[in-house]
C-alpha positions in Angstrom: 84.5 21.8 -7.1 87.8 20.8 -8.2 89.6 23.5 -6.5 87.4 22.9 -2.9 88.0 19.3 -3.2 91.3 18.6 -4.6 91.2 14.6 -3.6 87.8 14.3 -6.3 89.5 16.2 -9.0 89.9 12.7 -11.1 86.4 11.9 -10.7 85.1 14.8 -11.2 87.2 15.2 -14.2 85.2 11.4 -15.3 82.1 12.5 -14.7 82.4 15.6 -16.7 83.3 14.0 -19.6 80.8 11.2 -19.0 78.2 14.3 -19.1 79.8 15.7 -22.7 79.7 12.1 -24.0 75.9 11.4 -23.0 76.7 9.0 -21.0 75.0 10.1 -18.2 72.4 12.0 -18.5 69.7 14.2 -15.6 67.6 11.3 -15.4 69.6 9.0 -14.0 71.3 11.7 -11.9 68.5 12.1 -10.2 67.5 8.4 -9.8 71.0 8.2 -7.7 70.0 11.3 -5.4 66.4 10.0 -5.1 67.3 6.4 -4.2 70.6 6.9 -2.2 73.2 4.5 -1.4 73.4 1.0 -3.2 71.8 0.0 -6.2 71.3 2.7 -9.1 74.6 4.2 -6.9 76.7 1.6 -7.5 75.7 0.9 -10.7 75.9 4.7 -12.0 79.1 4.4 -10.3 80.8 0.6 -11.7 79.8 2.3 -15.1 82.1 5.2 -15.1 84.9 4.2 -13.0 84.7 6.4 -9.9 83.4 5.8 -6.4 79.9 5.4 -5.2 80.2 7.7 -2.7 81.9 10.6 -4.8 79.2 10.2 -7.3 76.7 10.8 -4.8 78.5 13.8 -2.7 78.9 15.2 -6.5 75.8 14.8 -7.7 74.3 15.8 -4.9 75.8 19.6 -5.3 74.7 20.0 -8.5 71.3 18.7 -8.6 70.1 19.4 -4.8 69.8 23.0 -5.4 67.4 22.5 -7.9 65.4 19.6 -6.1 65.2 22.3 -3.2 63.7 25.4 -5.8 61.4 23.2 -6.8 60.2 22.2 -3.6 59.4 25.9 -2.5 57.5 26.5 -5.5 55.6 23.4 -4.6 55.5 23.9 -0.9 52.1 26.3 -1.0 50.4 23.9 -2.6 50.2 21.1 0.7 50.4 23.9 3.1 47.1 22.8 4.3 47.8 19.1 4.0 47.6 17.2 7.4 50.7 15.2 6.6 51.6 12.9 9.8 54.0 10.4 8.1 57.7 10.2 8.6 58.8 10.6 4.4 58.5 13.8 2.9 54.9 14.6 0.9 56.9 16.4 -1.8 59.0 13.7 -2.7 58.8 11.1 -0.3 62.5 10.7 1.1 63.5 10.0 4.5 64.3 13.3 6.8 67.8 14.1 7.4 67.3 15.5 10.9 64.4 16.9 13.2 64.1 19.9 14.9 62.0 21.5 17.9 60.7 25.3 17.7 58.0 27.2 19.3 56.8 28.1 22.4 55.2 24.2 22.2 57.8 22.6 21.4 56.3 21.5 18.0 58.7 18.8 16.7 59.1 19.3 12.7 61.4 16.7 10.2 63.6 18.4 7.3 63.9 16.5 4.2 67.7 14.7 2.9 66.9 15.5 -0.6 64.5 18.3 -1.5 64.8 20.2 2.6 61.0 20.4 2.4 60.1 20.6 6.1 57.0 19.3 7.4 55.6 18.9 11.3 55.5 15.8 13.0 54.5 13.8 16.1 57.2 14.3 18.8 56.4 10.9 20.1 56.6 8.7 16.7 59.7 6.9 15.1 59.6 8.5 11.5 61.0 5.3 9.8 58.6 2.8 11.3 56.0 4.9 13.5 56.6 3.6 16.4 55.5 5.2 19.2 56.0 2.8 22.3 58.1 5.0 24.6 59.7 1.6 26.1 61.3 1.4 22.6 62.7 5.2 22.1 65.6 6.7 23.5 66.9 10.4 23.1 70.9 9.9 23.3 73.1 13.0 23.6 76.6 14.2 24.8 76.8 16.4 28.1 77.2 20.2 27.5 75.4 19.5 24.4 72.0 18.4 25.3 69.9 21.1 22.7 71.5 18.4 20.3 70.7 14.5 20.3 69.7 11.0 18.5 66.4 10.2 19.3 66.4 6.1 18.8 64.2 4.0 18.1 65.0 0.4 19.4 61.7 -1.3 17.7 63.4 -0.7 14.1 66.7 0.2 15.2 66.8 3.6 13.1 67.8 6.7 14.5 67.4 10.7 14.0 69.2 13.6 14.9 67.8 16.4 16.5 68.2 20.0 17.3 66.1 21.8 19.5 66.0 25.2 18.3 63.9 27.0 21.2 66.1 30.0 22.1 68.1 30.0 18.8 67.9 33.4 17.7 66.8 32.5 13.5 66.6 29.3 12.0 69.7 29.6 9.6 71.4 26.9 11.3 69.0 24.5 9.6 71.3 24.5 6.4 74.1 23.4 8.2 72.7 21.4 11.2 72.8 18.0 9.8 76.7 18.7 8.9 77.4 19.9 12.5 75.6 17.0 14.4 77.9 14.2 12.6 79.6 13.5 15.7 76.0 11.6 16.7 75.9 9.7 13.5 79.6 8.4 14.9 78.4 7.4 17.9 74.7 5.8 16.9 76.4 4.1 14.2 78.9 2.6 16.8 76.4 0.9 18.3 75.0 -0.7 15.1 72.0 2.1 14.5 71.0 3.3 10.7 70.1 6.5 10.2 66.5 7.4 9.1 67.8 8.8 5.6 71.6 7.8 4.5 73.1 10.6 3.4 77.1 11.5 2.2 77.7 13.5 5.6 76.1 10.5 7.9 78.0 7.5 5.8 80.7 7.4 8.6 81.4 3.9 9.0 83.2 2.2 6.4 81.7 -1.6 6.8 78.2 -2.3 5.7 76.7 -1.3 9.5 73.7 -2.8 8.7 75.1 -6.4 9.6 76.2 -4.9 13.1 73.9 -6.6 15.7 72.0 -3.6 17.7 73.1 -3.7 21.7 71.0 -1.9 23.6 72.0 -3.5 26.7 75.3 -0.6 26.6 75.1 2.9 25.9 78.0 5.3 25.6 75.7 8.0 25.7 73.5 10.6 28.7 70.2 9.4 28.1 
């Protein structure tokens, strides 16, 4: 990790030894991925001397892949689970995107911490459950329209989405949340949260949940 990110060697260097010493231990390494930004986050963080938000992206590669194996091995055991809330049944976290597949169009949510996916009413907010259509948008840029934000203006929350209907395999899904940031730039712009805050979607460096929502403007094909 050092040598891919050369800017978090001195944290990562803390954190190591913070790990030799006992200071931090798997428990409260997963309390910071579980719980996300703020509280056990900044404290985990203030404790050892690095930054919140490279403890997280750290933490996040080493213990993700492990949330993830244990959420296949877990996965058969709701498959027949009629799950129509917007949190994950496996661990109940916030999806980090949506997608579309199928000849339907059957809209499913992808989890930000354990990728458990899970399908879901296209016409429903996730965060609140919203489903007044006079309160949603679907935001996206022109030339890109299989990609979008689909807005909620009740809760002020959004999702990304990517319809994959003509994709030729799903393999994008690893990567899709990365390569949709540019829609986290522009949602957050006009005050929006994300569903689930994750390191890729923390793009604005003020607290952006103090930005008033204006839904008066939009910058965006609707």
């Amino acid at each position: 990790m050092g040598r891919g990110f050369p800017k978090l060697r001195d944290d990562l260097s803390i954190i190591r030894q913070a790990f030799i010493a006992g200071r931090l231990n798997p428990e409260r390494c997963f309390k910071v991925l579980a719980r996300g930004p703020g509280g056990e986050a900044e404290a985990a963080a203030a404790d050892l001397g690095v930054g919140s938000r490279s403890l997280q992206f750290i933490l996040a590669q080493i213990g993700k892949p492990l949330v993830e194996k244990k959420a296949e091995a877990l996965g058969s055991l709701i498959a027949g689970l009629g799950w129509h809330k917007g949190y994950c049944p496996l661990c109940g976290s916030m999806p980090e995107f949506s997608f579309i597949k199928g000849e339907e169009g059957q809209r499913w949510l992808r989890c930000a911490l354990c990728s458990h996916s899970w399908r879901f009413l296209r016409p429903s907010c996730p965060f609140c459950e919203n489903e007044d259509q006079e309160q949603r948008s679907i935001y996206y840029i022109a030339g890109r329209e299989q990609e979008r934000a689909e807005v909620c203006e009740k809760c002020g929350r959004y999702v990304v989405c990517i319809d994959l209907r003509g994709q030729l395999n799903e393999s994008v899904l690893e990567v899709a949340a990365v390569g949709m940031v540019h829609l986290d730039v522009l949602a957050q712009e006009k005050g929006l949260l994300p569903a689930a805050a994750c390191v890729w979607n923390a793009v604005q460096s003020e607290d952006i949940s103090s930005i008033p929502v204006d839904f008066g403007s939009r910058g965006f094909n609707s």
